[in-house]
C-alpha positions in Angstrom: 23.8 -23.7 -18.7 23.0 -21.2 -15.7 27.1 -20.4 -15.8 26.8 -19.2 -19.5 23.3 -17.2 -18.4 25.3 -15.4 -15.6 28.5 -15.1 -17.5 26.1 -13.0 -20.3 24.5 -11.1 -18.0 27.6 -9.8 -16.3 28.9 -9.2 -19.6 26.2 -7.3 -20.7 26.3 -5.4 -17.4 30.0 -4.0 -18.2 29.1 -3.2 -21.6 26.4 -1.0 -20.5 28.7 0.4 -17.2 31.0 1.3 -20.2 28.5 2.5 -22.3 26.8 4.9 -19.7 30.4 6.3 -18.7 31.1 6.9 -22.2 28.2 8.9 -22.2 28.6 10.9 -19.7 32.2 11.9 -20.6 31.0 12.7 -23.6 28.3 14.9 -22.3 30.2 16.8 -20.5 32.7 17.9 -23.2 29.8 19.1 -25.3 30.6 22.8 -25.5 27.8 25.3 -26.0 28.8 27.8 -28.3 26.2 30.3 -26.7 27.3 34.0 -26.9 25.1 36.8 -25.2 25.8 39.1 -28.0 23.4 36.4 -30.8 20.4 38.4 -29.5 17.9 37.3 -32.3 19.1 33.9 -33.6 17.3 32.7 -37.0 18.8 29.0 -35.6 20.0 27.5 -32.3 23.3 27.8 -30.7 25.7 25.1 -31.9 27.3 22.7 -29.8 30.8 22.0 -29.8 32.6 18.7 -29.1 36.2 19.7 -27.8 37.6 16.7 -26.8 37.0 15.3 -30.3 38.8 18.2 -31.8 41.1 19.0 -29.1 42.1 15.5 -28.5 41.3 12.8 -31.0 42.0 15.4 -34.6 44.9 16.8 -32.7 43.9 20.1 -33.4 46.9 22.6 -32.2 44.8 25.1 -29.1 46.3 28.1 -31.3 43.7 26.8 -34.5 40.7 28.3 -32.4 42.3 30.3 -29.4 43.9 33.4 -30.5 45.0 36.7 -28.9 47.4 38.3 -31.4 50.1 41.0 -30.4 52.3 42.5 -33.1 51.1 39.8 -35.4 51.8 36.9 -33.5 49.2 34.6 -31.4 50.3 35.1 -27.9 47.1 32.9 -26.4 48.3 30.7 -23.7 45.9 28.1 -22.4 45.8 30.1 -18.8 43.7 32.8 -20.2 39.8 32.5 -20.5 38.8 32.3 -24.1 36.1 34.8 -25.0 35.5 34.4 -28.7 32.8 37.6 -28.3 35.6 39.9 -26.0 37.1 40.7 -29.6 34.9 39.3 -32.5 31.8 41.8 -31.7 28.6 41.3 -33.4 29.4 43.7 -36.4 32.4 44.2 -37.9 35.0 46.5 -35.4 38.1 47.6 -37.1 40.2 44.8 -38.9 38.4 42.0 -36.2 35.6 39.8 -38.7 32.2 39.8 -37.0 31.7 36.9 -34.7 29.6 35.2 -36.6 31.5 35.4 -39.7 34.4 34.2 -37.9 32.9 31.2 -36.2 31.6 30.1 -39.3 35.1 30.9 -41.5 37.1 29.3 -38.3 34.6 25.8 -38.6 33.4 25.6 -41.7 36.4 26.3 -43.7 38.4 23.5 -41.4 35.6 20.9 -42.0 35.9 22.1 -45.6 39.8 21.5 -46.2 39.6 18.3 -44.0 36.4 16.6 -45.7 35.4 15.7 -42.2 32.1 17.6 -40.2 29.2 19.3 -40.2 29.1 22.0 -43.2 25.6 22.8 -43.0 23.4 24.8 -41.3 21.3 22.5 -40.0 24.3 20.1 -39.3 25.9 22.6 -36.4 22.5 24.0 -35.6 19.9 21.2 -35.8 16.1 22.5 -34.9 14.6 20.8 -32.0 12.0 18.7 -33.2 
């Protein structure tokens, strides 16, 4: 009987080893979308998992990372990713507004999949 207690408790100790590292990876691949230029925000700054986009949907880099020369998306994962460097508050030549194109870059993926948030509150939940 005290072989069966300790065999329990040592395998509820891994499950919660593993279920505290589990956490904390995932913690730390929780991207804040935070851009300085979202002076007045009517909602928080959405958070981002990467690693579940980047890694477990498979999503191709190029999808969200984009410099484009001549037509053609010359981003290469070597260069730091600015969304805001291009996409400016309000609309700048033929570039959408950043907030326009978060939301058409996102939503519209979460739309055609059937898979994510599609609502405000979804991506930007209110502290309560």
């Amino acid at each position: 009987m005290k072989k069966n207690r300790i065999a329990l408790y040592v395998a509820i100790a891994g499950l919660a080893s593993l279920f505290i590292i589990g956490a904390v990876y995932a913690q730390d691949d929780i991207k804040s979308l935070k851009h300085d230029i979202f002076v007045e925000r009517e909602r928080p700054v959405a958070l981002f998992p990467h690693a579940l986009h980047a890694d477990e949907a498979g999503i191709d880099c190029l999808e969200c990372h984009h410099i484009y020369k001549d037509g053609e998306n010359v981003w290469d994962e070597s260069e730091e990713s600015d969304c805001t460097a291009c996409h400016r508050l309000k609309a700048d030549g033929k570039k959408q507004p950043a907030m326009r194109a978060f939301h058409a870059n996102c939503k519209e993926c979460h739309e055609k999949e059937g898979k994510g948030p599609l609502t405000c509150g979804e991506c930007h939940p209110r502290k309560k």
